[in-house]
C-alpha positions as CSV (number, residue, x, y, z in Angstrom):
1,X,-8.8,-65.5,-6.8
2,X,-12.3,-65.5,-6.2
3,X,-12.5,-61.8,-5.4
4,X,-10.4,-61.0,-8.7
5,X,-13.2,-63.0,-10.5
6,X,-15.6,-61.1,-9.2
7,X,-14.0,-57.6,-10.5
8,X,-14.0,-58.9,-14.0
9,X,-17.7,-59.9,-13.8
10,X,-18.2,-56.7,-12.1
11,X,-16.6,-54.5,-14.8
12,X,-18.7,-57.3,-17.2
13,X,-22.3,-56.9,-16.4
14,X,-21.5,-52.7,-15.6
15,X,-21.8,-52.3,-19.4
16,X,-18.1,-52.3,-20.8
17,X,-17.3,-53.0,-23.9
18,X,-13.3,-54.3,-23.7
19,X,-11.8,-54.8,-20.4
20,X,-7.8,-56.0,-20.0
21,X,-5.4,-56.8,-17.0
22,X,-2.6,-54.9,-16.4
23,X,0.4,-56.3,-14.9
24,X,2.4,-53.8,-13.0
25,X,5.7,-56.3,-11.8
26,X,5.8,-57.6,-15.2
27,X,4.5,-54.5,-17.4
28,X,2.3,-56.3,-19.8
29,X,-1.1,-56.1,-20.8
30,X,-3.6,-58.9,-21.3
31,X,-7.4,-59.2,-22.7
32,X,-9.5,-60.5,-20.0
33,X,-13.2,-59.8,-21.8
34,X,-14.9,-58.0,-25.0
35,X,-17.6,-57.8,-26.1
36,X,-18.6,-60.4,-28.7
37,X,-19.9,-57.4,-31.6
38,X,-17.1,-54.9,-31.2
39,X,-14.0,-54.5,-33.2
40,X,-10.8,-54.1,-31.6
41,X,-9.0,-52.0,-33.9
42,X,-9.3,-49.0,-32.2
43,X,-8.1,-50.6,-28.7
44,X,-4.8,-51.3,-27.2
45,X,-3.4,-54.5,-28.6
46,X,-1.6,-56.8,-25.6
47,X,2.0,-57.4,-24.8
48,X,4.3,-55.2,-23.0
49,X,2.2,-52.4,-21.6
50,X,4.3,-49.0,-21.2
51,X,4.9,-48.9,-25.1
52,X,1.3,-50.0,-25.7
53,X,0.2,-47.4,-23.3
54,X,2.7,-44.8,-25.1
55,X,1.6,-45.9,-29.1
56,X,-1.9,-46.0,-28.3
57,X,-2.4,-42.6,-26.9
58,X,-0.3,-41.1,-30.2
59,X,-2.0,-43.5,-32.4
60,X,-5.7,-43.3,-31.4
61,X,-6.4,-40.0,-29.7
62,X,-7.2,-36.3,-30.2
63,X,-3.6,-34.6,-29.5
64,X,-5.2,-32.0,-26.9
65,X,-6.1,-35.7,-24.9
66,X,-3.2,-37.9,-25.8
67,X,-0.2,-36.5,-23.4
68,X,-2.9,-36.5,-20.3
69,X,-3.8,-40.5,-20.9
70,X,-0.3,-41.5,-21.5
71,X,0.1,-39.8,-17.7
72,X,-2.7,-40.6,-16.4
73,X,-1.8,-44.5,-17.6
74,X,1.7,-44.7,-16.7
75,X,2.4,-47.6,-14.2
76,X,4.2,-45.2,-11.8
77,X,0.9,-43.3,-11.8
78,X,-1.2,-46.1,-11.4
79,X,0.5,-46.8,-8.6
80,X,0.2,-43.3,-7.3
81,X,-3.5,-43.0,-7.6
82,X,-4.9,-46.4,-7.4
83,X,-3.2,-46.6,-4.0
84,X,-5.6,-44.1,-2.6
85,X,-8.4,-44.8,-4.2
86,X,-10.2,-48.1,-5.8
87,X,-10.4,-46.7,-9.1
88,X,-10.7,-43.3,-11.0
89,X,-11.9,-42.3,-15.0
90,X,-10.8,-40.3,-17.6
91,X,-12.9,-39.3,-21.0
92,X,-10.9,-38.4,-24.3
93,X,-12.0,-38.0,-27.7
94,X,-10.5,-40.3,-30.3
95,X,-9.2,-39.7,-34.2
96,X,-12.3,-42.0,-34.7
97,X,-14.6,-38.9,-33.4
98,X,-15.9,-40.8,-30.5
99,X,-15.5,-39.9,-26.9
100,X,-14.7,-42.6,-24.7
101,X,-14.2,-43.3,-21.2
102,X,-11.7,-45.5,-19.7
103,X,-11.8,-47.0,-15.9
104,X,-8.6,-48.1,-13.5
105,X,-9.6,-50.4,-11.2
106,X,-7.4,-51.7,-8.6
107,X,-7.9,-55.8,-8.2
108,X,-4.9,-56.7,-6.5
109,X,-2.3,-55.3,-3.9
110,X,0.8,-56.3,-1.4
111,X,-0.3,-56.3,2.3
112,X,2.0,-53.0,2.1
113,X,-0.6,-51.2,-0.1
114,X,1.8,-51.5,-3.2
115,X,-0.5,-52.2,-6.7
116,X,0.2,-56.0,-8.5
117,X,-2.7,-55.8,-10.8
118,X,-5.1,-53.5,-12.3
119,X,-8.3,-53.8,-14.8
120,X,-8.6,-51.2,-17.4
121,X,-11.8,-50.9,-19.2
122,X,-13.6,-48.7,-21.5
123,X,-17.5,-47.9,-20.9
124,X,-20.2,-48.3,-23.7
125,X,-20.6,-45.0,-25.7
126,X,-24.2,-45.7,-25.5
127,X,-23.9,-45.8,-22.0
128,X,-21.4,-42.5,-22.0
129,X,-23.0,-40.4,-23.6
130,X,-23.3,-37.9,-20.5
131,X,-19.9,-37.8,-20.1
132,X,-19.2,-37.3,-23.3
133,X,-21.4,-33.7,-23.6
134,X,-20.0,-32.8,-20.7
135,X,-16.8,-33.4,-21.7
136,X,-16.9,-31.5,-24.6
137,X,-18.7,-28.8,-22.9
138,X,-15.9,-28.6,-20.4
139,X,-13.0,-28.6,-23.0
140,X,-14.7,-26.0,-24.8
141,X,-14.9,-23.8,-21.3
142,X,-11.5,-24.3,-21.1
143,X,-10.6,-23.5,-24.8
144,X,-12.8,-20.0,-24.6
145,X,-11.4,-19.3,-21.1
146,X,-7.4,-20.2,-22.1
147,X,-8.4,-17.7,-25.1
148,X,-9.8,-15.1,-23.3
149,X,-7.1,-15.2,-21.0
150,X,-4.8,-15.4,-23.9
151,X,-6.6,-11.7,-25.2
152,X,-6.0,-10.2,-21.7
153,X,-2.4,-11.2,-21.7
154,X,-2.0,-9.9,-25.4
155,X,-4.0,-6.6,-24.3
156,X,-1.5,-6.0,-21.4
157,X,1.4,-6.8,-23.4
158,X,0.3,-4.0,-26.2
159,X,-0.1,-1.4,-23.8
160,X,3.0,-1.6,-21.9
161,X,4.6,-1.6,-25.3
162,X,2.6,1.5,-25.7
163,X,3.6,2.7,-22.4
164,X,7.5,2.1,-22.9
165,X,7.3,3.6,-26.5
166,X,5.8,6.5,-24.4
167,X,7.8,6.8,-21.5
168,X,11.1,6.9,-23.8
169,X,9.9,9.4,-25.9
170,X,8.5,11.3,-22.6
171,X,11.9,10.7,-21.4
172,X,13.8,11.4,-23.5
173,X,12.5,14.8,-24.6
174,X,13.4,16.8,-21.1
175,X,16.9,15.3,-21.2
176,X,17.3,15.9,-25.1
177,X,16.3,19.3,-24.2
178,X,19.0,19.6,-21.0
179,X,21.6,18.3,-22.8
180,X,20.9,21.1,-25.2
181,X,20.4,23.9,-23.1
182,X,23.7,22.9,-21.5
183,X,25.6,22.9,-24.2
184,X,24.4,26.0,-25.5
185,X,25.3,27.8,-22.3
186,X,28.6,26.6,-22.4
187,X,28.7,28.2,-25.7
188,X,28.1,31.6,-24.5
189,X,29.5,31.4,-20.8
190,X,30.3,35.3,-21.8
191,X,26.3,36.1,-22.2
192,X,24.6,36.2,-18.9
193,X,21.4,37.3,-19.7
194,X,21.3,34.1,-22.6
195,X,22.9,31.7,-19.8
196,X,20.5,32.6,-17.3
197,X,17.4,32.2,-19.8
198,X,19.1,28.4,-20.3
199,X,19.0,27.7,-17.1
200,X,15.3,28.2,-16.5
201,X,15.0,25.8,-19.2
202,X,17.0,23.2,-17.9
203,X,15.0,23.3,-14.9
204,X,11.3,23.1,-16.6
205,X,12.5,20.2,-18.3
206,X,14.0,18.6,-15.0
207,X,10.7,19.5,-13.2
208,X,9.2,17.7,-16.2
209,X,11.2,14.9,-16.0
210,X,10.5,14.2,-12.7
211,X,6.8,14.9,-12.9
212,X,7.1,11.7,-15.2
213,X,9.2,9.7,-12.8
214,X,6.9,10.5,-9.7
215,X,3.6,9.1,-11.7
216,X,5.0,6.3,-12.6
217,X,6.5,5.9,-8.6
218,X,2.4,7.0,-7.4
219,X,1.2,4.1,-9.9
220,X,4.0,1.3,-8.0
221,X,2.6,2.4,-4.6
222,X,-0.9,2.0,-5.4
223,X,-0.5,-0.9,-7.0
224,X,1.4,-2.3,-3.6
225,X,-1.5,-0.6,-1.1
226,X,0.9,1.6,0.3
227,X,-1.3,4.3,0.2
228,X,-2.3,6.6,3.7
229,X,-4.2,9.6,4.2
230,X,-2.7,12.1,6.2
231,X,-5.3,14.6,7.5
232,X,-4.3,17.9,8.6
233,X,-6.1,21.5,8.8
234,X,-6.2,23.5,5.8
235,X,-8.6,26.2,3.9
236,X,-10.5,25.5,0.8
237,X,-10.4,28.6,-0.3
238,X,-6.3,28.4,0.0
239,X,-6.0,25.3,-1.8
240,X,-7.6,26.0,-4.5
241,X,-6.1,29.8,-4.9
242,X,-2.6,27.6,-5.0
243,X,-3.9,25.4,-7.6
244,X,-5.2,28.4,-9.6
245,X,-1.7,30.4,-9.0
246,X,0.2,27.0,-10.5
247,X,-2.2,26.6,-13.7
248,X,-3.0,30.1,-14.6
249,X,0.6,30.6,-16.3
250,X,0.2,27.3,-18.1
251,X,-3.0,28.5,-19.4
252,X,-1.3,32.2,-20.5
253,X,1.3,30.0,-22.3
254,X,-1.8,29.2,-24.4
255,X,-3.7,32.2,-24.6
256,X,-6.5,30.2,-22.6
257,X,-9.3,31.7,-21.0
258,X,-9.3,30.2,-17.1
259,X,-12.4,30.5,-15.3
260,X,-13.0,30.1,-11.4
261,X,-16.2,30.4,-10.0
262,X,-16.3,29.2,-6.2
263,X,-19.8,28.7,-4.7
264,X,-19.8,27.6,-0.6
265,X,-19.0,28.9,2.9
266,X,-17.4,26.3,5.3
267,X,-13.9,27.3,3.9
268,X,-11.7,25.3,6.8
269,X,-11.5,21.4,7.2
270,X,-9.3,18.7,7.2
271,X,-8.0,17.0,4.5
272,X,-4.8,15.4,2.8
273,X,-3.9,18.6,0.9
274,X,-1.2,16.9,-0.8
275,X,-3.4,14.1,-2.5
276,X,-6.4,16.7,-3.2
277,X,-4.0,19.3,-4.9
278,X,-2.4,15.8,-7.3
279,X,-6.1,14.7,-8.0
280,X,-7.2,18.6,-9.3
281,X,-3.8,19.8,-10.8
282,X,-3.8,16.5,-12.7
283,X,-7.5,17.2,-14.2
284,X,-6.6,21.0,-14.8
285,X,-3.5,20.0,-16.8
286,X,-4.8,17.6,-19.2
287,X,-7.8,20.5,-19.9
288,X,-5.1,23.1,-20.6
289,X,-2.9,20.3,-22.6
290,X,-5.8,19.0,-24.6
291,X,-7.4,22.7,-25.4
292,X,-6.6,24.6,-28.0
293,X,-4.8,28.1,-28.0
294,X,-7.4,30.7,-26.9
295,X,-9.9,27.9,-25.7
296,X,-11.7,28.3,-22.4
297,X,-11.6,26.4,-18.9
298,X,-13.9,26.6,-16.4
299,X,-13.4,25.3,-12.9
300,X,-16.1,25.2,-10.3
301,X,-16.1,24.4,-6.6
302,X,-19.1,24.3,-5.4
303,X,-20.5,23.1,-1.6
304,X,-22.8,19.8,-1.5
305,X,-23.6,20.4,2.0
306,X,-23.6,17.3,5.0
307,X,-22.7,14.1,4.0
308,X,-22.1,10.7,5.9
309,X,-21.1,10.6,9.1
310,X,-21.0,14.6,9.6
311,X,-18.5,15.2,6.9
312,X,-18.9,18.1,4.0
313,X,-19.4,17.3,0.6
314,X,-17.8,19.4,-2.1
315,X,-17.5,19.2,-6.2
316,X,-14.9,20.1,-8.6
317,X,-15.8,20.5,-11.9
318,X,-13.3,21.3,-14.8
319,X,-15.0,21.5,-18.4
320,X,-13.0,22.8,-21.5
321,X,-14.0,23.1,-25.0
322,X,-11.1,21.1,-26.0
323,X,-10.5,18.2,-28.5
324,X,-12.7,16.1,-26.8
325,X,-12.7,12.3,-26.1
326,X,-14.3,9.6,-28.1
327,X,-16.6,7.5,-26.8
328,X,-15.0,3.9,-26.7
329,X,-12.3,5.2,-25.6
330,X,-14.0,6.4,-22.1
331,X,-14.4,3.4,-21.4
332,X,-11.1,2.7,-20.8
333,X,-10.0,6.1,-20.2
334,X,-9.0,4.9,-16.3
335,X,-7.2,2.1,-17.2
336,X,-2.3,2.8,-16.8
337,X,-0.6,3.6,-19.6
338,X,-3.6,3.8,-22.0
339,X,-4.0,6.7,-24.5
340,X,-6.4,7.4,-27.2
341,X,-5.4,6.4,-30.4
342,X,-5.6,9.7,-32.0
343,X,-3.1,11.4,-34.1
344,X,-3.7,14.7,-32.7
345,X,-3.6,13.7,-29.6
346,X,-0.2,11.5,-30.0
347,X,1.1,14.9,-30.8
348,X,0.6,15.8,-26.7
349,X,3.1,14.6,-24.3
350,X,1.7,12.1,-21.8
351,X,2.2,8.7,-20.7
352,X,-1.4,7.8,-19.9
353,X,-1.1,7.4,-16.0
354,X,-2.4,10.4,-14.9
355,X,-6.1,9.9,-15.0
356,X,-5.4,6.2,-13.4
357,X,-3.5,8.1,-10.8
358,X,-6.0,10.5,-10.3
359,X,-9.0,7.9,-9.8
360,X,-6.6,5.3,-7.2
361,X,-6.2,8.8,-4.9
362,X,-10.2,10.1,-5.4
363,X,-10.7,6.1,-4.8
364,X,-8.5,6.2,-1.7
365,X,-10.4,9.5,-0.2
366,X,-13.7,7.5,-1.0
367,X,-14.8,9.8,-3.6
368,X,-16.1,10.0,-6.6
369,X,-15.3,11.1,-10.7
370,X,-17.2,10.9,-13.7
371,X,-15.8,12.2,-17.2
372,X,-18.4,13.2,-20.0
373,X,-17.1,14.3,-23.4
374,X,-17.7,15.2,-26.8
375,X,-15.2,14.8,-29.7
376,X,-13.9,17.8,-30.9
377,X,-16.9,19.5,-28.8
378,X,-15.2,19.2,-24.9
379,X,-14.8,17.5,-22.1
380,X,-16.5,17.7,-18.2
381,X,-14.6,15.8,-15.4
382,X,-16.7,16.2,-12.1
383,X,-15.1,15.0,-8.9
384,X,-16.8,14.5,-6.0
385,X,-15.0,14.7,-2.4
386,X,-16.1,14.9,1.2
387,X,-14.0,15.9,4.4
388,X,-14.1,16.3,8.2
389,X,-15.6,19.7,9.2
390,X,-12.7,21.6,11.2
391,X,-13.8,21.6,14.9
392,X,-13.4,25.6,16.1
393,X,-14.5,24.7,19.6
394,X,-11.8,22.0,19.9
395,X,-8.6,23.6,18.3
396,X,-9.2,27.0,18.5
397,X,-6.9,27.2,21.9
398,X,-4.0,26.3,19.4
399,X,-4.2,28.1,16.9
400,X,-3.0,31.3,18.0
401,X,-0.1,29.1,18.7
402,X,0.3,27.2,15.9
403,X,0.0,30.7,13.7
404,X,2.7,32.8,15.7
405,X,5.4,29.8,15.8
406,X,4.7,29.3,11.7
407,X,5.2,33.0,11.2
408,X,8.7,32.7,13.7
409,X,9.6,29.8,10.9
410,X,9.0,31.7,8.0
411,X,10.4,34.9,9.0
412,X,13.9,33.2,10.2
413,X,12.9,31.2,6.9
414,X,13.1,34.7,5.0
415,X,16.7,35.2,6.0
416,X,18.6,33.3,3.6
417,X,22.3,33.7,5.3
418,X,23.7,30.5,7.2
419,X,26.5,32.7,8.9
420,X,28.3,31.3,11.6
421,X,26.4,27.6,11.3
422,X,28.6,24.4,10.4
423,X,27.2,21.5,9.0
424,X,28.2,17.8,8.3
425,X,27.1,16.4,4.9
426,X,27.1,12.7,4.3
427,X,26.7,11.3,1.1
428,X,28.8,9.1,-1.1
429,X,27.9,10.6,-4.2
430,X,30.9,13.0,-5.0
431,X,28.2,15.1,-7.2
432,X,25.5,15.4,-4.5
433,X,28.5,16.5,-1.6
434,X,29.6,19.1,-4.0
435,X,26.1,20.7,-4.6
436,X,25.5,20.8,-1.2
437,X,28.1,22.0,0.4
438,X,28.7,24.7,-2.3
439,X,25.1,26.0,-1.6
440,X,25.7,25.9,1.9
441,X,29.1,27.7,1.9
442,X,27.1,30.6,-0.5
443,X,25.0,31.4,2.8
444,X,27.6,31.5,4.9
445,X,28.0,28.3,6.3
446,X,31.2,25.9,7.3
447,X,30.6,22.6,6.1
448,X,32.3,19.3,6.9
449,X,31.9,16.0,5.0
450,X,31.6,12.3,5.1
451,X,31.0,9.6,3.1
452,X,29.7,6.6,4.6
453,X,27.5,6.5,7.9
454,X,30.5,5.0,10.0
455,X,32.9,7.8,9.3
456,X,29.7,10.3,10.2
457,X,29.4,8.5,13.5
458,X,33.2,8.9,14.4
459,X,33.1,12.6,12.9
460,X,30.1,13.0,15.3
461,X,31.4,11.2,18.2
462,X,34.5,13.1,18.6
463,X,33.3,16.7,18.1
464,X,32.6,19.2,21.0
465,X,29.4,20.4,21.8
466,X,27.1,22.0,19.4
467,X,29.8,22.2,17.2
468,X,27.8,21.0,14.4
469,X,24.1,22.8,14.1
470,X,22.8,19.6,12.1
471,X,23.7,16.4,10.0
472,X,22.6,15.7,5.9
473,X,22.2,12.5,5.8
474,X,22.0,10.3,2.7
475,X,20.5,7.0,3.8
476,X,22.0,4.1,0.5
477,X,25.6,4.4,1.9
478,X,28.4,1.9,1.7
479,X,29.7,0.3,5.2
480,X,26.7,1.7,7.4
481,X,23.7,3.3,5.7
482,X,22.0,7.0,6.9
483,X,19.6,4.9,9.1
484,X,21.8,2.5,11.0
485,X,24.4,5.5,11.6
486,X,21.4,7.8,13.2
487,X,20.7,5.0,15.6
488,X,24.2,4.6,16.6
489,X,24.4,8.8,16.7
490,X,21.4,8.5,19.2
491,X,23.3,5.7,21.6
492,X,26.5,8.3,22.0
493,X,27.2,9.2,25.8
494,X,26.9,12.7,25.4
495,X,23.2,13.2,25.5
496,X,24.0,16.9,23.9
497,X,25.8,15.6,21.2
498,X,23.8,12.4,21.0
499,X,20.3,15.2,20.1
500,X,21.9,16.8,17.3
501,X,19.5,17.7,14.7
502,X,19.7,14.9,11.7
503,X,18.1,15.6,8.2
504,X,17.4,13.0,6.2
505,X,18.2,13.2,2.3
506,X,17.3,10.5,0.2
507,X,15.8,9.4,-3.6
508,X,13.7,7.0,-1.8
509,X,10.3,8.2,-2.0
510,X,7.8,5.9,-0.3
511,X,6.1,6.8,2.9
512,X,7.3,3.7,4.4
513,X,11.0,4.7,3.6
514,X,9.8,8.2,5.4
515,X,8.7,6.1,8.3
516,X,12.0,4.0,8.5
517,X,14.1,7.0,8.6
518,X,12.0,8.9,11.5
519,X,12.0,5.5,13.1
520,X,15.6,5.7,13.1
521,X,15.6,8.9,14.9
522,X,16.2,11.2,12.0
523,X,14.3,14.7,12.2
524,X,13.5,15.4,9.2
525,X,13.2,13.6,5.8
526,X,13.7,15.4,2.2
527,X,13.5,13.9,-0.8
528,X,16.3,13.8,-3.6
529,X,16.7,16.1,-6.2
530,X,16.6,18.6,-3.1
531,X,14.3,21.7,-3.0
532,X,16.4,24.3,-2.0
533,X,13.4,26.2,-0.3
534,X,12.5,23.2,0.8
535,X,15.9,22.6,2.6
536,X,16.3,26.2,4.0
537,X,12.5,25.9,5.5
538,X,13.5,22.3,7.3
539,X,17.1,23.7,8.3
540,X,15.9,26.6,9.8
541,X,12.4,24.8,11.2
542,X,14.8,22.3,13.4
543,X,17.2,25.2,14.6
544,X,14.6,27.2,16.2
């Protein structure tokens, strides 16, 4: 009793203003002290405490405070808190304007650390008038931090509606324009020369539509840091005719003026070929989209000499005369599925990824771009790249290798006939079988199918030896996927058999998925819609 005294002269003489007890067993609340000048009206009144609690924090407080002190008051909380600690605070700001601070104190407990009794009391404002700025300083931290938080969630929100409005249109047009094209050709089935001419248009617009498809695939595996660099010999000055020899007819199409100038001489060295070719072809095509008929394009190369670490530095520069890019919006020119709000521009198919693309890969390569432009005066995109010098005096012994085994490759390559070869297919798709084995059986070929991974492996297990010359494998397959059925291919007795060459086919395009399937102990890996140069070069490349 003595002790419980001494709390209440304690919370006395440490400047509060109103102090009651709080009966937790019997839930009811009780004055204990106040001081002799104040007016109780805006306290809690006494009797039983959990609707006091409850009337006093709707009654008396700001709304933004009222649900956290009904909590924070709550007998079961009380409990909670005050059983780990001797007391704890809380400030809130009243419908009277004033801030106030209230105090939990523990005074009394069971030997087994359960809470009888607790004093709540509220400090002088005089005395609070610390905690009172820095409440309000830290509410209104929280208010300009909830709203700036609440602008980048509305910011994100707009431009994937921007980017979903653009993708359906972008969408939609290549298949709008297939379903066209293939209905006109089946109008005039008799006119081969009009047929043919469809055709090539069907498969722009599918090479569009997948163009679309892959950024938006390149944008999930950045995004996931799935990224690699894959480093391999190649020449400059062959890269970059490519690149040239895929945008020059885009730039005819337009009556556009395409310059090259190329200024350096270390011409071989090692680098992702793959990535560099995305990063420039992605810069060249927005300069042809976003000049006008007859404009001009000039893209330089141009040699930067030694770099860090004994690697050669290069720059690509692409500069138009184009339409230009206004200034606020270059500052978020980088950002996914942005475009400038321009109505000339929203004329230009595009779904805003392919600068953010471009920067993630440059980024990857540690390089560097910077974009300067002018409305309706041009833009300059200047990209900045450095590579591994190709060592002569290492890998020179292989080349002459390496050069006469490619050219063996591309000259069986060259001879498009399959005579006398049998193949097993696998798939489950009833379209995907039939387009394969029909090309197939054009060249010459006997072809066999299957359409789930365990029917493969019996197909597989019970033919003779090298009857088959290889297996197509799709890897999604009901009962046993491509994968699993390789593995089980691999364990067969017959080590001939067990070796046959496997290929597989799939719409899965992440390296990781690549990597799964070689794991498996496939031999190859193409990806879905198939390249049929691409699957003559692998076909014949494993049959050597």
């Amino acid at each position: 009793m003595k002790e419980y005294r001494k709390e209440i002269v304690n919370a006395i003489f440490t400047n509060y203003i109103v102090v009651y007890e709080i009966d937790l067993d019997k839930d009811l609340i009780s004055l204990v002290y106040k001081d002799e000048g104040e007016d109780l009206s805006n306290f809690l009144d006494e009797g039983r405490y959990s609707l006091i609690n409850s009337k006093y924090a709707i009654n008396q407080i700001e709304k933004e405070y009222s649900r956290e002190f009904e909590r924070r008051g709550a007998i079961d909380n009380l409990r909670r808190e005050l059983k780990e600690k001797i007391s704890f605070k809380f400030s809130f700001a009243g419908y009277d304007g004033k801030v106030r601070t209230v105090e939990y104190r523990r005074v009394e407990a069971l030997d087994n650390g359960d809470i009888r009794k607790v004093l709540m009391s509220f400090c002088r404002l005089e005395d609070d008038r610390a905690s009172a700025f820095k409440l309000k300083k830290e509410r209104q931290k929280h208010r300009d931090l909830l709203e700036e938080e609440l602008n980048k969630i509305k910011e994100i929100s707009q431009s994937k509606s921007r980017f979903l409005s653009n993708m359906s249109h972008d969408l939609r047009t290549p298949i709008s324009s297939m379903m066209g094209y293939i209905n006109l050709a089946n109008m005039h089935l008799d006119n081969r020369e009009l047929v043919e001419d469809y055709l090539k248009k069907i498969n722009t617009n599918c090479d569009q539509l997948l163009g679309i498809i892959d950024d938006v695939l390149s944008i999930s595996q950045i995004e996931s840091g799935r990224v690699t660099v894959d480093e391999q010999k190649f020449s400059i000055n062959e890269v970059v005719d490519e690149i040239v020899a895929l945008i020059t007819p885009l730039a005819n199409k337009k009556e556009q003026e395409l310059i090259v100038e190329k200024s350096y001489e270390n011409d071989e060295v090692l680098m992702d070929k793959i990535k560099v070719e995305k990063i420039l072809i992605n810069v060249l095509n927005n300069a042809i989209k976003y000049t006008h008929r007859c404009g001009k394009i000039i893209f330089r190369i141009l040699a930067k000499g030694d770099v860090a670490d004994g690697n050669l530095g290069y720059r690509f520069e692409i500069e138009d005369n184009g339409v230009g890019i206004d200034k606020s919006f270059l500052e978020r020119i980088f950002e996914p599925f942005e475009r400038e709000n321009d109505r000339e521009i929203a004329q230009i198919q595009g779904t805003g990824l392919g600068l953010s693309i471009t920067k993630e890969i440059i980024k990857v390569l540690d390089g560097k771009i910077d974009i300067q432009s002018v409305k309706y005066e041009g833009t300059k995109v200047v990209i900045d790249l450095s590579f591994k010098p190709f060592r002569q005096d290492i890998l020179a012994k292989y080349e002459d290798f390496n050069i006469r085994n490619l050219r063996r490759a591309e000259d069986i390559a060259n001879q498009r006939t399959f005579n006398k070869k049998r193949f097993l297919i696998v798939d489950d798709n009833e379209a995907n079988l039939e387009i394969l084995s029909t090309f197939l059986q054009d060249l010459g070929a006997t072809i066999d199918i299957a359409t789930n991974g365990m029917d493969a492996i019996k197909i597989i297990s019970d033919s003779d030896i090298y009857q088959y010359n290889a297996v197509l494998m799709d890897i999604k397959m009901p009962i046993l996927d491509g994968d699993e059925a390789t593995r089980e291919i691999r364990k067969l007795d017959n080590r001939t058999i067990a070796s046959i060459p496997i290929i597989g086919i799939s719409a899965n395009v992440y390296p990781m998925d690549k990597e799964r399937a070689m794991d498996a102990g496939m031999d190859a890996y193409i990806v879905k819609p198939v390249n049929v140069d691409e699957l003559l070069r692998v076909l014949k490349d494993i049959m050597l």
